[in-house]
MITI-944242 format. One record per residue (C-alpha): x, y, z. Coordinates in steps of 0.5 Angstrom, whole numbers, plus 500, padded with zeros to 3 digits. Each point is the difference from the previous one (the first is absolute). Layout:
N
R   xx   yy   zz
R    X    Y    Z
...
This chain:
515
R   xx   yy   zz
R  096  279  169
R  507  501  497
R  505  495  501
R  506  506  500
R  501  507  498
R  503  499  495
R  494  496  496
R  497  507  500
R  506  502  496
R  499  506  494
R  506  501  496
R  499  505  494
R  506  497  497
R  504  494  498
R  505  498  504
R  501  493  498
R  506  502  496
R  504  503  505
R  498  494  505
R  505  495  497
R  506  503  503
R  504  501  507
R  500  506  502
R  504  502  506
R  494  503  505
R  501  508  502
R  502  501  507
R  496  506  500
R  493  495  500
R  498  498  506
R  506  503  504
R  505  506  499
R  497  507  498
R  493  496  500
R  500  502  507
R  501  506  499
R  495  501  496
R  495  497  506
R  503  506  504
R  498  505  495
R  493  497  499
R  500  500  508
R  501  507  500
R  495  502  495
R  494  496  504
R  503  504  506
R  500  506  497
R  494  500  495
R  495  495  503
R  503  502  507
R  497  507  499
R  495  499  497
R  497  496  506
R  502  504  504
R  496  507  496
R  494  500  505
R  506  504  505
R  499  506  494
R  493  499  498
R  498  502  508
R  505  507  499
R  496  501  493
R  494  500  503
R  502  505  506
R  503  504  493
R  495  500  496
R  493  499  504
R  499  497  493
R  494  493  501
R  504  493  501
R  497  497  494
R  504  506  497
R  506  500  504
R  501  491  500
R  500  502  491
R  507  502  501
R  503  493  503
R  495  496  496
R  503  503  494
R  507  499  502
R  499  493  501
R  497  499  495
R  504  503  494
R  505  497  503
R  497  494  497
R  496  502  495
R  506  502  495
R  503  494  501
R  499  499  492
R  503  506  499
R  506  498  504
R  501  494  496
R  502  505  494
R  505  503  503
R  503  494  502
R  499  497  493
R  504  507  498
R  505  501  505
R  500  496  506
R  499  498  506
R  506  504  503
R  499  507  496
R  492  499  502
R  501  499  507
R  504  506  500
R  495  505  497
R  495  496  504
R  505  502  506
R  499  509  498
R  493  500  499
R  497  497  505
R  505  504  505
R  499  506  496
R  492  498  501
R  502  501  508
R  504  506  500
R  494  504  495
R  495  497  505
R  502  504  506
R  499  506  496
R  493  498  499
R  494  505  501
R  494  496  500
R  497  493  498
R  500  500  493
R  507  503  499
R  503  494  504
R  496  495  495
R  505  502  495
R  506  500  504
R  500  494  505
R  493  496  496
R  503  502  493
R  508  501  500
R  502  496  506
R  496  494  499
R  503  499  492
R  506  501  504
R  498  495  505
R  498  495  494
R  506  502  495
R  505  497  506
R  494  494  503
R  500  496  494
R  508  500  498
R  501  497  507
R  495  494  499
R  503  499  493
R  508  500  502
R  498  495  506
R  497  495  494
R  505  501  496
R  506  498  505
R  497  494  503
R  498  493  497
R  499  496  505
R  499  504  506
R  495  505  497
R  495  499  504
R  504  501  507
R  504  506  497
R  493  503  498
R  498  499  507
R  505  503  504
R  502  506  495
R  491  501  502
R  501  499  507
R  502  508  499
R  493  502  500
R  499  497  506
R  507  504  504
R  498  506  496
R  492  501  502
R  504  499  507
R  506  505  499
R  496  506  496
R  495  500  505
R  505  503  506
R  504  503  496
R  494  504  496
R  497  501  507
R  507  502  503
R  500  505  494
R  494  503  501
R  500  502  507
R  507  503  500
R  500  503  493
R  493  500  499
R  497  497  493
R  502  504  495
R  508  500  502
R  499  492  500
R  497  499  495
R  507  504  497
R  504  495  504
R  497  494  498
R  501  503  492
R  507  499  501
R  500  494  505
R  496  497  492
R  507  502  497
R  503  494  502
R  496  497  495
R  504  501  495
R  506  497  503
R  495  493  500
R  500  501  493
R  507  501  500
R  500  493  502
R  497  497  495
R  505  498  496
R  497  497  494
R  502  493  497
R  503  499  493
R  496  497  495
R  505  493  501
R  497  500  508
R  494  501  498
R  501  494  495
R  503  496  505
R  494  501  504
R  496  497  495
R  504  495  498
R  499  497  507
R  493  501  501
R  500  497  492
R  504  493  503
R  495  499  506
R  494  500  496
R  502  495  495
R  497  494  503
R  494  504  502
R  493  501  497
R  496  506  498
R  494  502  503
R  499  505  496
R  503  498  493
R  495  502  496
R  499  507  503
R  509  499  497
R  498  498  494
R  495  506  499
R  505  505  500
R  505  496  496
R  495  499  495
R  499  508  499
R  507  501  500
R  504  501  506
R  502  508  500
R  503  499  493
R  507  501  500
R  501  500  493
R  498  507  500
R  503  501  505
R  508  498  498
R  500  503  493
R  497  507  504
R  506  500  504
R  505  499  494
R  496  505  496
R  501  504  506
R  508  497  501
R  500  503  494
R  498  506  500
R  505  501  506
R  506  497  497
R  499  506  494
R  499  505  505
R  507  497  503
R  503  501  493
R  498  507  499
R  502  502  508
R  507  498  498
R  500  504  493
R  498  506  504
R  506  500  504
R  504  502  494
R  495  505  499
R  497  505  506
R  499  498  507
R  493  502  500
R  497  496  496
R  502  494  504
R  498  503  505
R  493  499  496
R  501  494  498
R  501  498  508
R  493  502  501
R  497  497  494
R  503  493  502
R  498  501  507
R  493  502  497
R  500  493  496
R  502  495  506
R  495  504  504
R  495  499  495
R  502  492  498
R  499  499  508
R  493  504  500
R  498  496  494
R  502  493  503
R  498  501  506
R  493  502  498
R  499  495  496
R  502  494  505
R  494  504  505
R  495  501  494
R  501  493  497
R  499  497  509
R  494  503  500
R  497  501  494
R  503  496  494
R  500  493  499
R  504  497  505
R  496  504  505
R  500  498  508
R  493  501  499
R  499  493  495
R  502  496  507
R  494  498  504
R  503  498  505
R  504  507  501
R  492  505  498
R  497  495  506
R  506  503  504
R  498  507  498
R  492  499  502
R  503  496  507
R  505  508  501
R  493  504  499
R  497  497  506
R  505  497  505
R  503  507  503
R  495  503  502
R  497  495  503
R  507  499  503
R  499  508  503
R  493  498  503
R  502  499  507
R  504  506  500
R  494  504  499
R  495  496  505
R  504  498  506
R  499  506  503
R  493  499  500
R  500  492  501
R  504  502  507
R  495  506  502
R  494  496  499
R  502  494  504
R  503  505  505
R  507  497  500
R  504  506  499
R  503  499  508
R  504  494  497
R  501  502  492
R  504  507  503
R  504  495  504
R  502  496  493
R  496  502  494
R  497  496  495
R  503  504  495
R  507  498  502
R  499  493  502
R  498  500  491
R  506  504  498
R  506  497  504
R  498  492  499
R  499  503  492
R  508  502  501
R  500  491  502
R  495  498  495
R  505  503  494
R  507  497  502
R  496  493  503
R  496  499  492
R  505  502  497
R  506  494  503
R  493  495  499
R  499  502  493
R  507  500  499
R  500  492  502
R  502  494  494
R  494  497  501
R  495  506  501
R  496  504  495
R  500  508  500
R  494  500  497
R  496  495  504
R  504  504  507
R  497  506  496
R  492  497  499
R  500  498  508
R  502  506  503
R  495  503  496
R  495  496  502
R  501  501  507
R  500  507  500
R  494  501  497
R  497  495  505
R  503  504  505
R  495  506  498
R  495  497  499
R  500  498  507
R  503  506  503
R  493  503  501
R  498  494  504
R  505  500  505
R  497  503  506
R  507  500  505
R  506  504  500
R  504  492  501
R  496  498  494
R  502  507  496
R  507  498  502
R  500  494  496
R  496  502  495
R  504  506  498
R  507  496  502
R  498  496  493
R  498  505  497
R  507  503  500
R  503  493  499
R  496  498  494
R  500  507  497
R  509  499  500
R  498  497  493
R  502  507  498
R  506  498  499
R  499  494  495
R  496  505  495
R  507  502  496
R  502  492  501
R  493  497  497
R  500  506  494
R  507  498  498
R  498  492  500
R  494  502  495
R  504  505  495
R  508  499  501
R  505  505  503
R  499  504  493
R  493  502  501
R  501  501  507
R  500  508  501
R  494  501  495
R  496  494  503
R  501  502  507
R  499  507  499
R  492  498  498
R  500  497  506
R  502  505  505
R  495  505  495
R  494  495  501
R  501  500  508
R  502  508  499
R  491  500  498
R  499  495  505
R  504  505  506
R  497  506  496
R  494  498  499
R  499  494  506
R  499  505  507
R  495  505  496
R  496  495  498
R  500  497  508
R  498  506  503
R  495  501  495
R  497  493  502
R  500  502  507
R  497  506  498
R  493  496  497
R  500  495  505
R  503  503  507
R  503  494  501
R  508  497  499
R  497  493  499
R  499  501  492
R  506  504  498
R  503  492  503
R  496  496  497
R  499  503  493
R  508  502  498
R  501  493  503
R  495  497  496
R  504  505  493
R  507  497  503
R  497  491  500
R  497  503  493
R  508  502  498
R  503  494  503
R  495  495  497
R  502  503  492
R  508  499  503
R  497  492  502
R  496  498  495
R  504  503  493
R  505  497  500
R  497  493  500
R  496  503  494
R  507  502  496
R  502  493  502
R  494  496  497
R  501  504  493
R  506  499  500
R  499  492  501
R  494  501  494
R  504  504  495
R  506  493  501
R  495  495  499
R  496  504  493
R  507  501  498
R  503  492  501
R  493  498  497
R  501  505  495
């Protein structure tokens, strides 16, 4: 396994020039603002994910609504959970275009204005449209920016900062839970739904905190994290200098773009200042046109950075490592969601449901997830641990545990299993930690908007394909057995790949030492 998370490193770009030189760390790094932004990210986990947990409240009134079939009606909140994660690469465009600040606030409309419509709704299919479509873009429009701001403000405390700004699911599935079931006795669904909506505006105010750094912090950033790989070695070299080899994003074009573009702003400047001797609609105009070229000029390079991740030649998708991750993304979720889903079924069978209505199994997983978050996230943390090897053991033991889940016949054996099933399922947390160490902070919004796309597929897709398992089999065993073995196959591509990069790697230095 790695030595550090750093050994996993992936940088775009050469920072070697800048390492040289002092500079004075940015208070607002691992302290200051950058708790804020933990307090923002914790608010949208609350109000995102804490709602959505919480939808089997409104799935109950929709059905009494509706009387429509429960495949039909549960379509509305798997949509909603799953766009949520699906448009995860879009977003990543907004936030190359206009920021994590300006997209969380848009975010913040939408998803409240997905609520409002919603309590207007007059069958199923109107609510796929207003609630899945509208409040679940809304939803990823604010979701992502509050990942990437915590990766961005914190270096050598990412993992806990992630953890703890996390932990809001955990609070928020809690919380909405009353409060929606508080809302829908005393003001009925609809009037909730209508309250909940303008509750979501406070999104908005946590995009409001997201205070961007200036592209100096961001260099100290990197500059920090350049110094302390200096003495380390590259697990990964030879996927680096793949990219480098095809042209990291070119930035040649790319400058003698913007001077053209300077330029063509600068003659618009001197006609503006020709046309106030002359008539003062004409400026007015011209105010226009110029709005219209910076607003183009952004659009354009913001396009291109997404474009060029994605699909040019120093796209995410030459790193190895990072398309094992992507596999692992499409199967970890669902299997994840699995005991949600047959718990209730493993509990009735084995006649245990005096002790769960005391304390359910389902709650034991989702308060020692809360714990598991914040506790892998000081050990990641840890000189002398790796993120990534934290990541790999949390996931082996996760998957252990589902393999198993449907052999314990005890409501004591249920307990435990389940408890490490909340805890190892904390390595949620480290996802945006371990993707930032294979693609740097840079690429962190477009990387980590394909993960979350692929577990939005595998949230999506994971429960339907579950049922219909049981479906054909009658029996809960399978849908264990075969998600968790989809999940060890995902796990493996995360554990075998590396050593492969890592084997290249050492082979390409030895040809060209030879050569």
């Amino acid at each position: 396994m790695y030595a550090s998370r750093e050994d996993i490193g992936y940088d775009f770009g050469d920072d070697s020039k800048v390492g040289s030189k002092p500079i004075k760390p940015n208070p607002n790094i691992d302290g200051g603002w950058a708790w804020m932004i933990v307090f923002s990210s914790f608010l949208v986990h609350i109000l995102i994910m804490g709602s959505q947990m919480a939808l089997g409240i409104l799935n109950m009134e929709w059905l009494e609504e509706f009387n429509q079939s429960r495949g039909l009606t549960a379509w509305v909140s798997s949509l909603s959970m799953g766009i949520t994660l699906i448009v995860g690469p879009f977003i990543g465009l907004f936030i190359t275009m206009c920021g994590c600040r300006k997209t969380a606030i848009i975010g913040g409309i939408l998803n409240a204005l997905g609520w409002i419509l919603s309590a207007y709704a007059s069958n199923v299919h109107y609510l796929f449209l207003t609630f899945g479509v509208t409040a679940g873009i809304g939803s990823g429009m604010v979701y992502l920016p509050a990942v990437v701001m915590v990766g961005q403000y914190f270096q050598k405390r990412r993992a806990l900062a992630q953890g703890l700004s996390t932990t809001g699911t955990g609070f928020g599935a809690f919380l909405m839970t009353a409060l929606l079931k508080y809302l829908c006795r005393e003001f009925g669904w609809r009037n909730a739904m209508f309250i909940q909506g303008a509750i979501c505006l406070n999104l908005c105010v946590c995009g409001a905190l997201m205070r961007p750094l200036s592209p100096r912090d961001v260099n100290e950033k990197y500059v920090v994290r350049s110094n302390s790989e200096d003495n380390q070695a590259k697990a990964l070299s030879h996927s680096a200098e793949t990219i480098k080899s095809n042209g990291v994003l070119s930035e040649e074009p790319e400058k003698k773009e913007v001077v053209k573009n300077e330029e063509v702003l600068d003659d618009i400047k001197h006609i503006e200042i020709g046309g106030k001797s002359r008539i003062g609609k004409s400026m007015y105009g011209l105010r226009i046109l110029k709005t219209v070229s910076q607003l183009t000029v952004t659009v354009r390079k913001g396009f291109g950075i997404w474009y060029s991740s994605y699909f040019g030649a120093a796209s995410l998708f030459t790193n190895r490592v990072f398309v094992a991750f992507i596999i692992w993304a499409l199967f970890a979720y669902s299997s994840f969601v699995i005991p949600f889903i047959h718990l209730p079924e493993i509990v009735k069978q084995y006649s245990l449901s005096s002790q769960n209505n005391i304390f359910p199994l389902t709650s034991i997983i989702a308060i020692v997830h809360i714990f598991g978050k914040v506790i892998l996230g000081i050990i990641s943390d840890l000189p002398c641990i790796s993120t990534w090897n934290v990541f790999l053991m949390a996931n082996f033991t996760l998957v252990t545990c589902i393999l198993t889940l449907p052999l314990m016949q005890t409501y004591i054996s249920l307990a435990v299993v389940c408890a490490l099933i909340g805890f190892s399922s904390g390595y949620f947390s480290l996802m945006p930690v371990v993707t930032e160490d294979l693609v740097g902070t840079k690429h962190l919004a477009n990387a980590y908007g394909i993960i979350i796309c692929a577990n939005g597929i595998s949230a999506l897709l994971g429960p339907p394909f579950a049922g219909w398992i049981y479906d054909i089999t009658h029996k809960y065993d399978f849908s264990f057995y075969i998600c968790g073995s989809l999940y060890m196959v995902g796990i493996l591509f995360l554990f075998i790949q590396p050593y492969i990069g890592k084997k290249q790697s050492q082979e390409k230095s030895t040809e060209e030492a030879q050569a």
